[in-house]
C-alpha positions as CSV (number, residue, x, y, z in Angstrom):
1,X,-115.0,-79.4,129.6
2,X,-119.1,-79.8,129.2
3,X,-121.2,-80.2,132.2
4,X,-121.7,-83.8,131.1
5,X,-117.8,-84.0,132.0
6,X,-118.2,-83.0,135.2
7,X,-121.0,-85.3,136.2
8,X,-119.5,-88.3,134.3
9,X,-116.1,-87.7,136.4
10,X,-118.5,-87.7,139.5
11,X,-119.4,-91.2,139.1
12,X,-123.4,-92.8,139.5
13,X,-123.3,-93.3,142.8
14,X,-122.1,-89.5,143.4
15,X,-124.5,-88.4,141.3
16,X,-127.2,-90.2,142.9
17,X,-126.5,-88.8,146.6
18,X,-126.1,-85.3,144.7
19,X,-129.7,-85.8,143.3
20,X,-131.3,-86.5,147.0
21,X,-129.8,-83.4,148.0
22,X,-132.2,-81.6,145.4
23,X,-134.1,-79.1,147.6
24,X,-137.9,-79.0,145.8
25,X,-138.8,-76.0,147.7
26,X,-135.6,-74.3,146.3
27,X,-136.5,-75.1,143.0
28,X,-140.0,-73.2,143.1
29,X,-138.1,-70.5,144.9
30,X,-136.1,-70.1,142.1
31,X,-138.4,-70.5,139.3
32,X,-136.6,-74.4,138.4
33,X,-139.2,-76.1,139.3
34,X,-141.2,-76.2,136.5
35,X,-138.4,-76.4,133.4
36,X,-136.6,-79.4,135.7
37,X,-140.3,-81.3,135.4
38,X,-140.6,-80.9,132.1
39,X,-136.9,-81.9,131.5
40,X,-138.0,-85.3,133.6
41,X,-140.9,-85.9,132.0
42,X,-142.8,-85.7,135.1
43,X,-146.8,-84.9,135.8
44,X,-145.0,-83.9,139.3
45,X,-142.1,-83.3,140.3
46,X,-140.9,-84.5,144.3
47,X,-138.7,-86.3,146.2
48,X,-140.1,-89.6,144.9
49,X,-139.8,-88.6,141.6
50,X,-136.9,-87.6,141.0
51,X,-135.3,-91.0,143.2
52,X,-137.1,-92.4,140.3
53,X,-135.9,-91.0,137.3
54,X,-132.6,-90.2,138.6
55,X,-131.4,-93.5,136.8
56,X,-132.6,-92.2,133.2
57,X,-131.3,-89.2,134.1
58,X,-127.7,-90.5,135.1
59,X,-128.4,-92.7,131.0
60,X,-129.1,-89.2,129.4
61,X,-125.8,-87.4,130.8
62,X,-123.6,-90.2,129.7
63,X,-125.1,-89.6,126.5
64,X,-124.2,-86.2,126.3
65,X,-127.4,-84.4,126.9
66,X,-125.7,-80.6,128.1
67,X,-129.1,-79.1,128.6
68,X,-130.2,-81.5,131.4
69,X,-127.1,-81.2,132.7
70,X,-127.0,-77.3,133.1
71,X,-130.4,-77.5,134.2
72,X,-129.7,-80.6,137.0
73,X,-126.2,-78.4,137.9
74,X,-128.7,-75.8,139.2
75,X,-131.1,-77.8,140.6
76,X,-128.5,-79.1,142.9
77,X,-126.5,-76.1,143.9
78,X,-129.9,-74.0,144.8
79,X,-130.0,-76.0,147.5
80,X,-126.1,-75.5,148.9
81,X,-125.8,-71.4,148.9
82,X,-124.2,-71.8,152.1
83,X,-121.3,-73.6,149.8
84,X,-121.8,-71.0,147.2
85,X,-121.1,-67.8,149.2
86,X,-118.3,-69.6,151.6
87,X,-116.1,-70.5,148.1
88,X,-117.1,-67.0,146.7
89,X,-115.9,-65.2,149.5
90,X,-113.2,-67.3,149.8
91,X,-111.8,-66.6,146.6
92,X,-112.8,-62.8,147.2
93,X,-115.2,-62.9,143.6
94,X,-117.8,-59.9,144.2
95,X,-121.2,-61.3,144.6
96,X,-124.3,-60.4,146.1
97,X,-126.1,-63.7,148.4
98,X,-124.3,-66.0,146.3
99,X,-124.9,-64.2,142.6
100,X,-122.1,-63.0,140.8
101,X,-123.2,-60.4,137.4
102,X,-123.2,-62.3,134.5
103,X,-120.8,-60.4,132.6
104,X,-118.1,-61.0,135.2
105,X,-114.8,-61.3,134.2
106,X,-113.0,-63.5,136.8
107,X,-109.8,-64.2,135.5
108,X,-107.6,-61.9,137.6
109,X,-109.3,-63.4,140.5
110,X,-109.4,-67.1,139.1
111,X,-105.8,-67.5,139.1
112,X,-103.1,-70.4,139.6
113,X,-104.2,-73.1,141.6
114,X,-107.3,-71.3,142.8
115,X,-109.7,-74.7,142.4
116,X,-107.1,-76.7,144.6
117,X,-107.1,-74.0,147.1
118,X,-110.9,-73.9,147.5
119,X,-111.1,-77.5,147.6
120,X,-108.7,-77.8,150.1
121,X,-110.0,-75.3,152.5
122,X,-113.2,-76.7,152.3
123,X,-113.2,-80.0,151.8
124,X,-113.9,-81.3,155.7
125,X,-116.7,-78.6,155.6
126,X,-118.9,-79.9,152.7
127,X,-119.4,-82.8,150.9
128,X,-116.4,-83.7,148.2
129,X,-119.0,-84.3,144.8
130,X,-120.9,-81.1,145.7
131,X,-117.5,-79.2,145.9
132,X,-116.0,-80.4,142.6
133,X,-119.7,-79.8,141.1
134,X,-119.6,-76.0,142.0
135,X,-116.1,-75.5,141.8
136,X,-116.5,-76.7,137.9
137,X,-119.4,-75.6,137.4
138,X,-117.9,-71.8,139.0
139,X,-114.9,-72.8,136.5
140,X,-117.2,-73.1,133.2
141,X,-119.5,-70.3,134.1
142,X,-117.0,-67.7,134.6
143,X,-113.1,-68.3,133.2
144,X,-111.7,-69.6,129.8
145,X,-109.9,-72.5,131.3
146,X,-111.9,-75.3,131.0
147,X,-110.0,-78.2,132.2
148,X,-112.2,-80.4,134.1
149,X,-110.5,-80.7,137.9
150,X,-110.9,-83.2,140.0
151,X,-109.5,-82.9,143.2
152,X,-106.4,-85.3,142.4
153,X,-103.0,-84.6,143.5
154,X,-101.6,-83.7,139.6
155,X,-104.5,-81.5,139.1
């Protein structure tokens, strides 16, 4: 599984409501700001702006571009930490406000079913594409199994 994957599973039009969910106050809080307005090509980087290049955007990811997609991945979870900490705690993974350390190993934690589960639990609480986005994304950051899920039964 690439990022990419997990956007292209998504679909446009998920992608597109993901992207409007992009917090731009978030993204200078958390020092993104200015490597996501490069990445865009953008003299400035707002609401407006990123409506607009969200289509080239969406063209770049089905071509494969991993770096816009780690950096857009980001961009959009900022925002949702509320998500972030509820499916952390959830699946009891140590973390501090949302961050995990980086040399984590989750996979006594990450175990069986563990996507499905989170998914399940929380799926009337927050939007389905932003689930599936973190719980991926949570997936490629920090366990070996990479198989993309996507909420299906036969996942």
């Amino acid at each position: 599984m690439e990022l990419t994957d997990i956007f292209r599973t998504l679909g446009e039009e998920n992608f597109r409501e993901l992207m409007r969910s992009v917090s731009i106050s978030r993204l200078k809080t958390f020092q993104l700001y200015d490597s996501l307005k490069a990445r865009a090509h953008l003299p400035k980087l707002n609401q407006q702006a990123l409506r607009r290049v969200t289509p080239q955007f969406w063209q770049r990811l089905q071509e494969g571009d991993e770096e816009l997609a780690g950096d857009l991945a980001q961009a959009i979870l900022v925002g949702h930490f509320d998500l972030i900490v509820d499916v952390l705690d959830f699946l009891g993974i140590p973390h501090h406000d949302g961050f995990f350390d980086k040399d984590l190993d989750a996979s006594e934690i990450l175990t069986g079913d563990w996507q499905k589960r989170a998914f399940e639990h929380f799926r009337g609480k927050y939007p389905e594409p932003l689930l599936l986005l973190y719980l991926n994304h949570l997936a490629f950051e920090v366990t070996k199994d990479k198989k993309l899920f996507t909420g299906a039964e036969d996942d």
